[in-house]
C-alpha positions in Angstrom: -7.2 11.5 -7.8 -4.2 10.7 -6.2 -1.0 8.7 -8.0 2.1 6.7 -6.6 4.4 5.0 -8.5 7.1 2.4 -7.3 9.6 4.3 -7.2 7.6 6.8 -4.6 6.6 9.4 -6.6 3.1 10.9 -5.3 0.7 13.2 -7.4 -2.5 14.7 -7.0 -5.0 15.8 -10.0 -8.5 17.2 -9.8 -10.6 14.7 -11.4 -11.7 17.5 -13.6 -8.6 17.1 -15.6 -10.7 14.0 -17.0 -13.8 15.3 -17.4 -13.1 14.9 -21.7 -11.2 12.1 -22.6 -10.5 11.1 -26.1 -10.8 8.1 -27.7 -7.1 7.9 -27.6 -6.9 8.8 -24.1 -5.1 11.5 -22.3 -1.6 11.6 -20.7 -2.5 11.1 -17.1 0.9 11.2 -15.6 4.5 11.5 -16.9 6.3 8.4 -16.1 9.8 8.1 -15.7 11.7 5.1 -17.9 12.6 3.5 -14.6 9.3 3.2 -12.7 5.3 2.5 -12.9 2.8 3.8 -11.7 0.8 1.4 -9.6 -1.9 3.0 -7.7 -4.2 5.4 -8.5 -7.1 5.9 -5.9 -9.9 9.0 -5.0 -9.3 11.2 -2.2 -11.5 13.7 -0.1 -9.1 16.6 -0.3 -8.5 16.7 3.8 -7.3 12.6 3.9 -3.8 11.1 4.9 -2.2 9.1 2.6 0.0 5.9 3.6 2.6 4.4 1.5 4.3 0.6 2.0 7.3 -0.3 0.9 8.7 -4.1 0.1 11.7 -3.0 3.0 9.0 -2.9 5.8 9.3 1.1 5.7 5.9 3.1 5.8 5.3 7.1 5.7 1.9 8.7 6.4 1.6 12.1 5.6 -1.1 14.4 5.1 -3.0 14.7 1.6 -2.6 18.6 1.7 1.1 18.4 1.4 0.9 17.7 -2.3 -0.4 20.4 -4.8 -2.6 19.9 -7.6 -0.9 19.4 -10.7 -1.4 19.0 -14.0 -1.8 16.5 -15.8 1.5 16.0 -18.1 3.5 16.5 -14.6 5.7 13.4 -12.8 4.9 14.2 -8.8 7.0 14.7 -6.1 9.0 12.3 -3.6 6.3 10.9 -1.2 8.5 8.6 0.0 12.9 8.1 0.3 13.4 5.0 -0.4 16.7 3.0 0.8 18.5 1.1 -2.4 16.9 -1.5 -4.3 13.2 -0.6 -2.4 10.0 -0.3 -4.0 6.6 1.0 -3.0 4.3 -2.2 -2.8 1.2 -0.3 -1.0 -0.7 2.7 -1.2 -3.8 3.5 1.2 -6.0 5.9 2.0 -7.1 7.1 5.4 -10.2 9.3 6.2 -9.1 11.6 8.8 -13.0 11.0 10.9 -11.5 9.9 14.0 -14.4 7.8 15.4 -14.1 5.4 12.2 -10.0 5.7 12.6 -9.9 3.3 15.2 -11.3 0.3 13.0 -8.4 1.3 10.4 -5.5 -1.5 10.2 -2.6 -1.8 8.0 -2.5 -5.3 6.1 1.0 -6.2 5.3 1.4 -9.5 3.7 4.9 -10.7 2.7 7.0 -12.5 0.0 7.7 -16.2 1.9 3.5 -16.7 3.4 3.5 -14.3 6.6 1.4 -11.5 7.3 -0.3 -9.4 10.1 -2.7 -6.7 11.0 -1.1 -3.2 12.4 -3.7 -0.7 14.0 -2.9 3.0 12.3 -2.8 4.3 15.7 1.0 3.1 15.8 1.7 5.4 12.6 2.2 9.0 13.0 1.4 11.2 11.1 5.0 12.6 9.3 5.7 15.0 6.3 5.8 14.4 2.9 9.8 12.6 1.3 10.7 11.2 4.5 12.1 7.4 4.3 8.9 7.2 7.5 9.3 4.3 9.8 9.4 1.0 10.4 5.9 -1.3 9.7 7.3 -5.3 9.4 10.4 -6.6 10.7 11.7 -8.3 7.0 14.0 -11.2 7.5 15.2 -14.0 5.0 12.0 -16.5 6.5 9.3 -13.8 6.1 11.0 -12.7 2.3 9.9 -9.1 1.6 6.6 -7.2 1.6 4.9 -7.9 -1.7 1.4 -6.5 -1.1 0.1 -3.7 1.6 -3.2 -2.5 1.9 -5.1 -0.3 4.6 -8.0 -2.2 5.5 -11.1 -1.4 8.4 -11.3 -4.1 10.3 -14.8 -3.7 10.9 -16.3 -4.2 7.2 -13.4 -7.1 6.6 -14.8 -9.0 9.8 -17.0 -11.0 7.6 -14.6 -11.4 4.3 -12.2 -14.2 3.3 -7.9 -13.5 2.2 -7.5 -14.9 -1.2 -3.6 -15.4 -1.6 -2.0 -16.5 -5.0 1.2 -17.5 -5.8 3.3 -16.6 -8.5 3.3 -20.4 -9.5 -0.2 -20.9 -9.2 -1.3 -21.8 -5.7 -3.9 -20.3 -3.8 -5.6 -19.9 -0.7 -8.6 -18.3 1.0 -8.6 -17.8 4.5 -11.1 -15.5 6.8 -9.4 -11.9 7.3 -9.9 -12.2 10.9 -7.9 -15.6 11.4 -4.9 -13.1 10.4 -3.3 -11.8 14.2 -2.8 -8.3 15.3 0.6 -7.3 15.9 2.4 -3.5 16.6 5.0 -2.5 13.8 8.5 -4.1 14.1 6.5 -7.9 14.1 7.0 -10.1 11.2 3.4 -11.7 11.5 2.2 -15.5 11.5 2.4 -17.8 8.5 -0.9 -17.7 6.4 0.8 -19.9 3.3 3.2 -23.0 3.0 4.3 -23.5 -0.8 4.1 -27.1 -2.5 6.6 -25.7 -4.9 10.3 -24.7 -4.3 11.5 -20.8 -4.6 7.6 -19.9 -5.0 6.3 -16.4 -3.1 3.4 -14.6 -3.3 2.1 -13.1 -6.1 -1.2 -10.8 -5.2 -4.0 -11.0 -2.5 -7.6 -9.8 -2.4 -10.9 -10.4 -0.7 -14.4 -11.5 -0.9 
């Protein structure tokens, strides 16, 4: 299993640390009083990781250059962030290069815009680097609140749901949503009936 928290902290467990949990549960990660731990996702042992920040900063680095730990440990900087940044996405990428190519980073921001980014444009870096840039954030695109790594291929035929934090949503197909290389702010996929509102979460069905 591999962690990240918002603060950029990565960790990797063997999900045999698991195998017996207690009723109470187990201590799966030691958290430090200023962050959270967000994402927590299964890897293959050999596959890169990408993380996102809400800056429009992303670092892809190899899954090999954490170490197992144990359970009661915090991780290790998988990402330097700048001051007042956050991690907002965590993905994983199989390293089979005939399915990289449908791989895409979905970045979708604070103020409605958003845009696909083929991986191809992000190399491959080591591990506590502050990586590079993946959406150019100005005051009319807001921030990046949510960033996933998608394939394009099985999202051809699925729908964007975006929610606000005030209650407004929208469903829109995933393919309606343009390509564009890294330093892009993207298109407008949401206009917001209610003043100072931004986006809250997105999924898909």
């Amino acid at each position: 299993l591999f962690f990240a928290t918002e603060k950029g902290l990565v960790k990797k467990v063997k999900l045999e640390a698991f195998a017996n949990v207690r009723r109470s549960g187990l201590i799966a990660i030691k958290i430090k009083t200023d962050d959270k731990l967000i994402w927590v996702k299964p890897t293959g042992g050999s596959d890169n990781l990408l993380l996102v920040t809400s800056g429009g900063q992303a670092i892809r680095f190899k899954e090999a250059d954490v170490r197992d730990m144990g359970r009661g440990a915090s991780g290790v900087k998988g990402v330097r962030l700048k001051k007042d940044d956050v991690v907002v996405g965590m993905g994983i990428i199989k390293t089979d290069k005939d399915k990289l190519k449908n791989y895409q980073t979905l970045s979708i921001m604070a103020n409605g815009f958003g845009k696909r980014t083929a991986l191809g444009f992000y190399k491959v870096q080591g591990r506590g680097g502050s990586g590079i840039k993946t959406a150019k954030v100005t005051p009319k695109t807001g921030r990046l609140t949510n960033a996933f790594v998608v394939n394009s291929e099985s999202m051809a035929d699925k729908d964007l749901i975006i929610i606000s934090e005030k209650g407004q949503v929208i469903r829109l197909p995933f393919k309606t949503v343009n390509q564009s290389g890294r330093d892009t702010q993207g298109v407008r996929l949401m206009r917001f009936k209610e003043e100072n509102d931004r986006v809250a979460c997105v999924t898909w069905v």
